[in-house]
Each structure stands twice: as C-alpha cells, then as structure tokens.
N, C-alpha and C positions, 0 to 999 in steps of 0.2 A: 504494500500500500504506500504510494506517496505521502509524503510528508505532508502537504500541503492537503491531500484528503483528508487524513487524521486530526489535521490541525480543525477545518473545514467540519467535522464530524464533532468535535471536543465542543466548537462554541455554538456551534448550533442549538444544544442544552443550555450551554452556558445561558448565552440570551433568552431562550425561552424560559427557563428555570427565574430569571431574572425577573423578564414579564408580569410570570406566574405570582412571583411572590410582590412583583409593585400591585396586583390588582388585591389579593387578598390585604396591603397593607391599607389599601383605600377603602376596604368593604369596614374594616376594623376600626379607624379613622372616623366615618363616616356615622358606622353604627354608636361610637361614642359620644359624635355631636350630641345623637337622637336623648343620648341617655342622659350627657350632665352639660349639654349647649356649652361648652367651650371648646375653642378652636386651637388650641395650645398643643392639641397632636401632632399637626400639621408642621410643627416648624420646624424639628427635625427629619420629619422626613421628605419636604421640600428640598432644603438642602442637605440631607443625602444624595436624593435624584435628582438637583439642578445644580449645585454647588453654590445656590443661593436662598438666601432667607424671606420669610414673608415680606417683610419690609424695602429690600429690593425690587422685588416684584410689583411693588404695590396692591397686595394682596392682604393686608391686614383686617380691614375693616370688610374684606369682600367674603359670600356665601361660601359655603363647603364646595358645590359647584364649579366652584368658579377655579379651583386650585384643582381640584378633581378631571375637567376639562385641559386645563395646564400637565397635569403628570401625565395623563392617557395621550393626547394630539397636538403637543407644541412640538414640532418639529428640530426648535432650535437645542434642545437638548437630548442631549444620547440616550439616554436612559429612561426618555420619555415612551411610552406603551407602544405608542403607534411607530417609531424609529426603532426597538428590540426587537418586536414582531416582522418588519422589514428586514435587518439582521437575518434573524431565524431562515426568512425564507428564501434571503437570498446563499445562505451558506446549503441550505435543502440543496435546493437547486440546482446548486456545483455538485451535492454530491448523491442525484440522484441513482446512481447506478447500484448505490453502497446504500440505499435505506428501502424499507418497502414501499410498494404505491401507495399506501393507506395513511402515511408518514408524512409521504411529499403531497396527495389532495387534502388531506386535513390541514396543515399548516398552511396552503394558499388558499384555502376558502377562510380561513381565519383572518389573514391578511389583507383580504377582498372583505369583507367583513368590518374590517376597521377602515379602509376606505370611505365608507360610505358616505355619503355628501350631508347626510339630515343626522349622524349617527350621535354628534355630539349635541345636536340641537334638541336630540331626546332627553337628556337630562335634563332639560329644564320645566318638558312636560310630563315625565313619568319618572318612579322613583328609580334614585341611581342603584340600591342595591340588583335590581330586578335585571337592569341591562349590564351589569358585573358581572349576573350569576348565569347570563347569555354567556359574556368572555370565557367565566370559567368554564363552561362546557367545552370548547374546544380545547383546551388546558386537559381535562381527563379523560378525551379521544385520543389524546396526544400519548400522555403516559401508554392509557390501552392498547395502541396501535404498537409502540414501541413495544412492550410484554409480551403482544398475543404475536403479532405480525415482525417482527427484525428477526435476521438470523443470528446467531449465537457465535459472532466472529469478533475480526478485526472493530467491525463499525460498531457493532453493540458496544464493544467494551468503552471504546472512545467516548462514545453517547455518553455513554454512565459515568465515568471518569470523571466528564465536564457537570453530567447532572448532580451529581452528590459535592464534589469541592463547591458550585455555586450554592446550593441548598446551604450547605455545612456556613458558608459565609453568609449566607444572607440570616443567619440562624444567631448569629455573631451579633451581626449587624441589628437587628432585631431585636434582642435583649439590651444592645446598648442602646438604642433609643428611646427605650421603656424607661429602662435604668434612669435618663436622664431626668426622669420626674418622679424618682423615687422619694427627694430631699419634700418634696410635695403634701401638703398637710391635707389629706382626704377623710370623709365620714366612712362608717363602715360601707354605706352603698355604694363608695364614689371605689373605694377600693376595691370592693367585687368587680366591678365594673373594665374596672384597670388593669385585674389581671386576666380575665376573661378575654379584651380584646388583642392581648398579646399572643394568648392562647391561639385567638383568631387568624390572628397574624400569621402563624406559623402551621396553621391547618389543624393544629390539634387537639381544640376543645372537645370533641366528644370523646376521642380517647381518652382524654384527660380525667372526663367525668367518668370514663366507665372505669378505668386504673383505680383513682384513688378516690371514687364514691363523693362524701359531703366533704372530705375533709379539703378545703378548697382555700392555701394559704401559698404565700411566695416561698417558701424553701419546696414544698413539694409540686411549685410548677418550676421552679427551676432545676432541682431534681431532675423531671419530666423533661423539660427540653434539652438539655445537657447530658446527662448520662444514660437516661432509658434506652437499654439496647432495644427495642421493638417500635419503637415510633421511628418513623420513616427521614423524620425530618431532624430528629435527635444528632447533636452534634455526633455523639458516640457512634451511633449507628453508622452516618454518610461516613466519618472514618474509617467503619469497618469494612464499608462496602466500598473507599476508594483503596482500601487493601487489597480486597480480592479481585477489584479490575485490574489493577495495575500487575496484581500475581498473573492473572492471565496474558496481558500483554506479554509481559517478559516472555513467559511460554511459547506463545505463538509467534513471537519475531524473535524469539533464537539469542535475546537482551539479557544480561550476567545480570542475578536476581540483586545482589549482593554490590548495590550503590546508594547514593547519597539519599536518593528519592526515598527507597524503599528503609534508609534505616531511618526517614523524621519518619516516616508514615507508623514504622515501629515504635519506636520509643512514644510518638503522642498517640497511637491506642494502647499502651502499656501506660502511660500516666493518668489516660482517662478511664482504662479498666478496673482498677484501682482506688479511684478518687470515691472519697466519701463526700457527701453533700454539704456535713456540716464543719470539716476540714477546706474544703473550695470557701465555705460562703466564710469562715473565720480569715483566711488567707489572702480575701478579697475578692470579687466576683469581677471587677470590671479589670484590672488588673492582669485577672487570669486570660480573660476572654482579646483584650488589646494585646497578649504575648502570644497567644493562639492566631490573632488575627494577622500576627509579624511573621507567624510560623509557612501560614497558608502561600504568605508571599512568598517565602523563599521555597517553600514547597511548588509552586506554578513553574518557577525561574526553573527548578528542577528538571519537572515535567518535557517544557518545551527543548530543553538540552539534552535530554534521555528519547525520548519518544520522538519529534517533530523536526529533529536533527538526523536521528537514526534511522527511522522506517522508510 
C-alpha cells in the first residue's frame, strides 16, 4: 500500500471522528442552554474549533443558533462541520479502491446533505436538536458500514488507527473543557446537569446510567470516561484498540514490532491499566490529561515516520 493511501485512509476517520464529536459537542451545548439559559458553554468550545472566542466573533450577546450555524457552515474555519465533512470525503475518494461502496455512498450523500442551500436556515424554524440527530444518522451508517462492510486489511487497520487516536483526543479535549468550569459554584441541579452533558458529549450517558445505576457523581464519570475498559470512547479503551491496530500493521507490512511507537503505546496502557481513580484525581486530573495530550503528539510524529514513510 502507498504511503500516501494509508496516510489518505488514517485521516479520513480522523476528520470524521472529529465531525462526529463537534456535532455531539453542540447537541450537549445546546441541551444545556435548555436546562440553566447560560451561554458560558460555548466559549471554550468556540475557541477550541475557531481558535477564537465569543467576543471576537461578536457572538456574545447573540442566540445559541447563531454560534451553532458558525461551528456547522462557516467555511472560514477548519474545523468547522461542513469543511471536516468535505475532508472526509475528499480523502474517500482518493481512496476508493481501498474502502467498501457502502463507505464511499454514505459519506457523499452526507456531504450533499450538508450542502444544502435552506439546511442552515432550518435552524431557525425547527428545533436544532432534531436536525443534529439527522447528522448523526449518517455518523452511525458510517461506523456500521465500516464493521459490517470493510475488509479486515491494510485499510481497516488504518481506518481504526486514525479512528481511536482522534476519539482518544477528543476525549482529552472534552474533559478539559468541562474541567474548565469546574472552579464554578453550581446548585445541586445545575450540577446534574453539568455532568450529564459531558457525559453527552462523549456518547456515553446511557452506558453511564446502566454501569453505575443512581450513583451519578464526578469521580465515577470520570472513572467512566478515563479508564472503563468497555466504553468505546474511554481513553483506556481507544489505547487498547490503537495497540492492537498498530500490532497488526506491523504484521502485515513485514515492520520490527519493537520501536519507538509501539513502546509509548506500551508503557501508556501499562500506566492506564493500573491507575486507580482516586490516585489520578489526588495527583491531578488536568495535569495528567495535558501530559497524555503531549504524549498523543509525539505518539502521531511517530506514527507518520513508522507507517507513512515505510509502506
């Protein structure tokens, strides 16, 4: 496999993984105006995905919409919905040969989809959860097609590789944005509230409820998203699972298992298999998660030198 298909196959996930998790951050967002009408969500994660703040924008005083419209179809920024989904489909594209048809129609009828000329003007007539929870449908055609329909090679592995490191960082990313309104003096409803949509955030509120029943407190959702090896989105987990792709790579293209990649990818699911929750949360949480986040980087730089150099 070219170098340049791998790479092409790696971000393909990347950006839609990315997508995936800017619409769930907006449904979360969104759902919280409903619950305690302030707009104080939005500011990090504006500038997360613009590299600017409301006030720049001149989006302070304006609707939830109005920032909602800006993350999904401003064009001028990368990371904006409708430019990720362009991404996706143009790196498909290049590598149609290497994914199933069910992979490359679903991701362009998605993209045709976010075209659409009246699509953003819905939001001002109908509720935005409603037309998110359109987006996400093709978001879990996408996973299913990838499961049921990809062959079990070179391209799968790639796929997943790219799908789990972005998952794993946006997962990162995610708690510190939370984090950042922790110092935050809330009633007890404003706090349900608060960490249920972080929960949201990250896809796994109802796992959450079915795992640990009523007992619904910040050490056992951070627990939950950090080391639960069974939730999908769990840092622990995409760690485990960029183990076992990367173990197959090396297998299939002939790569000495025994490099730089493969001993972080070791040692941090050997630090995370380990970790107790109430040892992480005494030793610092945002700390751990900004040396994890420094990790990922040099872990990428790895990647593309072992993998996208080699094959």
């Amino acid at each position: 496999m070219l170098s340049r298909v791998a790479n092409n196959l790696f971000w393909l996930e990347r950006y839609f993984v990315r997508s995936h998790s800017l619409l769930n951050l907006i449904k979360a967002n969104y759902m919280s105006n409903l619950d305690i009408d302030d707009i104080s969500p939005w500011d990090n994660t504006v500038l997360n995905f613009t590299g600017k703040t409301l006030n720049d924008l001149n989006l302070r005083g304006n609707a939830a919409v109005d920032i909602i419209q800006l993350l999904l179809f401003d064009r001028r920024y990368p990371n904006s919905a409708i430019n990720l989904i362009a991404q996706t489909r143009q790196n498909t594209r290049s590598v149609q040969e290497h994914v199933s048809k069910e992979i490359w129609q679903n991701i362009n009828k998605y993209y045709h989809f976010f075209r659409q000329k009246d699509l953003s003007l819905r939001f001002i007539d109908q509720d935005p959860i409603t037309i998110i929870d359109e987006m996400l449908m093709y978001n879990m055609l996408h996973y299913s097609n990838a499961d049921v329909n990809q062959e079990r090679g070179n391209a799968y592995c790639f796929m997943n590789l790219g799908k789990y490191i972005e998952r794993l960082c946006q997962s990162i990313d995610f708690i510190l944005l939370r984090s950042s309104y922790s110092k935050t003096t809330f009633d007890e409803l404003e706090e349900h509230i608060y960490w249920k949509n972080l929960l949201v955030s990250v896809g796994g509120y109802q796992q959450f409820v079915k795992t640990y029943k009523s007992v619904f407190n910040s050490k056992n959702i951070i627990e939950f998203i950090v080391l639960n090896p069974f939730f999908p989105n769990s840092i622990y987990y995409c760690l485990n699972k960029i183990s076992v792709h990367s173990n197959r790579l090396n297998k299939f293209n002939g790569i000495n298992p025994i490099n730089d990649m493969s001993f972080r990818v070791d040692k941090l699911d050997s630090r995370l298999r380990y970790m107790k929750i109430d040892k992480l949360l005494h030793t610092g949480l945002e700390s751990f998660l900004e040396n994890l986040k420094s990790e990922m980087g040099s872990l990428n730089k790895e990647i593309d030198m072992i993998y996208f150099n080699n094959i």
